[in-house]
N, C-alpha and C positions, 0 to 999 in steps of 0.2 A: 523524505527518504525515497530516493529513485527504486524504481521497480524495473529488473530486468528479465525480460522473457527470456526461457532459453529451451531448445528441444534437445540438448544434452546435458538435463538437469544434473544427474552425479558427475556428470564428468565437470559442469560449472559449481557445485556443492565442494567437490575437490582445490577446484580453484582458490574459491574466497576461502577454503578453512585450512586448506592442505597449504597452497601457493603464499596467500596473501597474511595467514594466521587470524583469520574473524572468527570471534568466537561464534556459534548457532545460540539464536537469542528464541525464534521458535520454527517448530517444524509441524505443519497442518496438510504438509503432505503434497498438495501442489504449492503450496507456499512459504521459504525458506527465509528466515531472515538476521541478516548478521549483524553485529555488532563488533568494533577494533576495543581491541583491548587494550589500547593505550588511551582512546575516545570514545567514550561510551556513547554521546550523544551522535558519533557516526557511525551511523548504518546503510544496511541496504538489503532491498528482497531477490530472490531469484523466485520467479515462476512459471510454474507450467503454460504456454499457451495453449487457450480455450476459446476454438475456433466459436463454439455454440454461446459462448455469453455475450450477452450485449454489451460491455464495457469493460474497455482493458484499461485501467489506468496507470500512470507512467509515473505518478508521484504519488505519496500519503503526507499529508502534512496534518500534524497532529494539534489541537486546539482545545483551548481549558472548558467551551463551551460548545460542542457542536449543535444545541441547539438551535443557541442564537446566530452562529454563525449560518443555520439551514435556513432562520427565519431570514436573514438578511437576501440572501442567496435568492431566494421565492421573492423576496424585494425589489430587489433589482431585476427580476425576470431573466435570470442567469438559467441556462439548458440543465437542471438536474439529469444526470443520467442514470443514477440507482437510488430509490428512496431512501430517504433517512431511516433506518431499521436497526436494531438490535441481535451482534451474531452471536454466536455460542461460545467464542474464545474470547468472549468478553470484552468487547468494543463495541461502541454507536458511530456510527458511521454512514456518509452518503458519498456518492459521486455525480463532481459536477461540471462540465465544460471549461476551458478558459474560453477565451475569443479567439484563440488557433484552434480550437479545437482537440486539445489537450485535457485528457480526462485525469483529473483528481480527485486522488480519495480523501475525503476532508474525516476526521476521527478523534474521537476521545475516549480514553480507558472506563470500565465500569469500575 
């Protein structure tokens, strides 16, 4: 699921739901994310950018085990950039480098 930053969040929340008809699948406030009501399985986020965090990631791709897939990751000596953690809106989740230098959020539902 692509993530796209935007500094004119309502006016792109308008976009996807108003313009394009996605339905809001959830809202955390800096982070919005839509779902097409004819494909569920396509989606995508708009979010706020956060000059102050250390890692924007540009994709979520979602996996039946993120832990093994973290153990792999630490295997291979791949750059983690957010540890594997536990967040509150109920996902496990880390962020991890490709080889461009493209941050992914790797993820599985609690």
């Amino acid at each position: 699921m692509p993530h796209i930053p935007s500094e004119r969040f309502d006016e792109s929340r308008e976009f996807y739901a108003g313009f394009l008809g996605f339905n809001e699948a959830m809202d955390l406030g800096w982070i919005v994310t839509f779902v097409s009501p004819t494909n569920p399985t396509a989606q995508l986020s708009i979010v706020h950018p956060d000059e102050s965090s250390p890692a924007h990631p540009r994709v979520t791709v979602e996996v039946g085990d993120v832990d093994a897939v973290h153990t792999e990751a630490v295997r291979r000596g791949l750059r983690i950039v957010y540890p594997l953690s536990d967040e509150p809106w109920g996902v496990r989740r880390f962020f991890v480098a490709d080889p461009g230098g493209i941050v992914l959020n790797v993820m599985s539902h609690r």
